[in-house]
Each structure stands twice: as C-alpha cells, then as structure tokens.
TIGU-907888 format. One record per residue (C-alpha): residue number from 1; residue in one letter; z, x, y. Coordinates in Angstrom, 1 decimal, padded with zeros to 4 digits. Each point is the difference from the previous one (the first is absolute). Last residue first. Example, Ala and Ser with C-alpha at 12.3 -4.5 7.8 and 13.67 -1.06 7.14 Angstrom:
REM TIGU-907888
PT   resi   resn        z        x        y
PT      2      S    007.1    013.7   -001.1
PT      1      A    000.7   -001.4   -003.4
END
This chain:
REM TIGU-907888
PT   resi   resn        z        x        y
PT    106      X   -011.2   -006.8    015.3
PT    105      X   -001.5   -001.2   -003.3
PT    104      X    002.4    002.0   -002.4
PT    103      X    002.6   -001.7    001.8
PT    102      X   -000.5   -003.1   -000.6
PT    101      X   -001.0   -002.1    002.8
PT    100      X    002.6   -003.0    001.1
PT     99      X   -001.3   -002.6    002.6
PT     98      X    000.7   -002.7   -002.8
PT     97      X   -003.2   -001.9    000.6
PT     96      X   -001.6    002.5    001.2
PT     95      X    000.9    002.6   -003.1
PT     94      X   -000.2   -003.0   -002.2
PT     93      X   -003.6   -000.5    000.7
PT     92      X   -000.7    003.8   -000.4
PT     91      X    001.4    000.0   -003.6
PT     90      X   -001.7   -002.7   -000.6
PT     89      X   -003.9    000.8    001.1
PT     88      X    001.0    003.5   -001.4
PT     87      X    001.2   -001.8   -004.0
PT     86      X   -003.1   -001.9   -000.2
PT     85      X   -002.1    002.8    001.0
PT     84      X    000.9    002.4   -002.6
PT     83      X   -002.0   -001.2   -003.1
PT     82      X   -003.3   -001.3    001.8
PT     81      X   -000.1    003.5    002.2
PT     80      X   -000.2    002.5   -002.9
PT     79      X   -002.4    002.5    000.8
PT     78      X    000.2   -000.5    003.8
PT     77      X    004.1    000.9   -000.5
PT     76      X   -000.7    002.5   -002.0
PT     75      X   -002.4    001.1    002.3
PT     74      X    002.7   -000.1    002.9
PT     73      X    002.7    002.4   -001.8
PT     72      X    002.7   -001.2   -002.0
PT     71      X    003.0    002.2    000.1
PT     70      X    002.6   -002.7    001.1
PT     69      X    000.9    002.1    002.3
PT     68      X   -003.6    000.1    001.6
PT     67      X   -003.0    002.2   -001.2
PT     66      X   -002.1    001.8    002.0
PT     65      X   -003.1   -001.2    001.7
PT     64      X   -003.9    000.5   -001.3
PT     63      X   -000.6   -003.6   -001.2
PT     62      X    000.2   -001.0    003.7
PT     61      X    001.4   -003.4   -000.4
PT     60      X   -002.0   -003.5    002.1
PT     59      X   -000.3   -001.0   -003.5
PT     58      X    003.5    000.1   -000.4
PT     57      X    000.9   -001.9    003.4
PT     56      X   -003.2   -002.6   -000.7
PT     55      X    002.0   -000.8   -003.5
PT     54      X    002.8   -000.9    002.4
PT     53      X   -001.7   -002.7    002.1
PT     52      X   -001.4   -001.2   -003.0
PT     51      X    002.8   -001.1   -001.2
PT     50      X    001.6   -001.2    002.8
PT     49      X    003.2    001.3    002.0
PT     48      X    002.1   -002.7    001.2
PT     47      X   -000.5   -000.4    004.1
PT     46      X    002.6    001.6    002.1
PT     45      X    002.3   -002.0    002.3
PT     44      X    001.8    001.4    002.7
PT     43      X    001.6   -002.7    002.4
PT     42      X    002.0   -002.0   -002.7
PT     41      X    002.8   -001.5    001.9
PT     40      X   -001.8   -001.0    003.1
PT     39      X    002.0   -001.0    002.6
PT     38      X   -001.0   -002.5    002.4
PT     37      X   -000.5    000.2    003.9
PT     36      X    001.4    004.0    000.1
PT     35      X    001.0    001.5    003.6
PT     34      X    003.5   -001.6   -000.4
PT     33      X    000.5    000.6   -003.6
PT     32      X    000.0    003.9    000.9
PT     31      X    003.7   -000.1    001.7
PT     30      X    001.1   -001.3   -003.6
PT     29      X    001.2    004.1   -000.5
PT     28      X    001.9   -000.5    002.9
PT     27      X   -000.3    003.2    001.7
PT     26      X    001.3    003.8   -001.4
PT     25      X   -002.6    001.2   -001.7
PT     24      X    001.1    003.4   -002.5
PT     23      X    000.2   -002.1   -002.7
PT     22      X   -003.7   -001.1    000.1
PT     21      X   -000.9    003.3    000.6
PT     20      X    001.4    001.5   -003.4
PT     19      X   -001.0   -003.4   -001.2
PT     18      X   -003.8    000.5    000.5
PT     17      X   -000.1    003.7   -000.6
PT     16      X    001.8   -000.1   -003.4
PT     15      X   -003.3   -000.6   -002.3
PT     14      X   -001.7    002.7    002.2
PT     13      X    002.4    002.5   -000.3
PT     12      X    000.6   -001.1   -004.2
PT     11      X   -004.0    000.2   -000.5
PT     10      X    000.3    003.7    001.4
PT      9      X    002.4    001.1   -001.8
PT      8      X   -001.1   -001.6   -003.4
PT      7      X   -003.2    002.0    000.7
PT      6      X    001.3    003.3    000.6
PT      5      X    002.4   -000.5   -002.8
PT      4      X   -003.3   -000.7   -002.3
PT      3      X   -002.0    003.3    001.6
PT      2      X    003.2    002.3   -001.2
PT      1      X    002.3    001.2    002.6
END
C-alpha cells in the first residue's frame, strides 16, 4: 500500500467511528436530552484564520525541510509570502468552515 492509501485508510476509520458506534447503541437515541438543559447546535467553533496568524506559520518554517505535494518547499514559501498568503488564509477558512481538507493536506 502506497503512503496516500495508508492515509485515506486511516481518515475513513476515524471518519466512521462515530456512526459505526452510534449504530451499534441500542437506547432511545433522545435519552441524552434529559441530562442536557439547552442544546447547543454549534458546540465546536473555530476562529477564522487571520493574516497574520498564517504568515507567523511560514515564518515559524525550517527552511531546511522537504518539499510537500505541491513541490514548494518552506523557503519558497518565506521568499514569497505576500503572493501566497491570500490564497492559505482562504483555503484554510473554508476547510473550517466546510470541515473538508483536501487531500493533498491530510
């Protein structure tokens, strides 16, 4: 198996987890609302990803690491910070507001 299917395997255990052992409960599945004053329909909530919050990420970059799948390593990304970090504060905005990651970021 190649290091990608390892990956996708893994992420598709963990993303199944939760319902695998959700179906497997065999009580009211209200029974919870009982212990609960209010329910909260939003109880994760991640902040939006700032500017500067990602251009201390790429600082924070040890120019000596490999490359990623996208083939750009972490100086490049130094080099070049003002024309790539538009398109990383959004992309990772859209990954929590979504709560999908692409692939090659897994």
């Amino acid at each position: 198996m190649n290091p990608k299917e390892i990956c996708n395997s893994y992420n598709s255990y963990f993303c199944a987890v939760g319902s695998n052992l959700a179906a497997k409960i065999t009580t009211s599945q209200n029974e919870f609302k009982k212990y609960l004053s209010k329910q909260i329909p939003s109880s994760m909530v991640c902040d939006t990803v700032t500017r500067s919050e990602i251009i201390n990420v790429v600082h924070a970059f040890i120019d000596s690491k490999s490359q990623g799948p996208d083939n750009m390593g972490p100086k490049l990304l130094k080099l070049t910070p003002n024309n790539l970090i538009e398109p990383l504060v959004y992309i990772s905005n859209l990954s929590f507001r979504t709560g999908c990651v692409p692939d090659s970021l897994k």
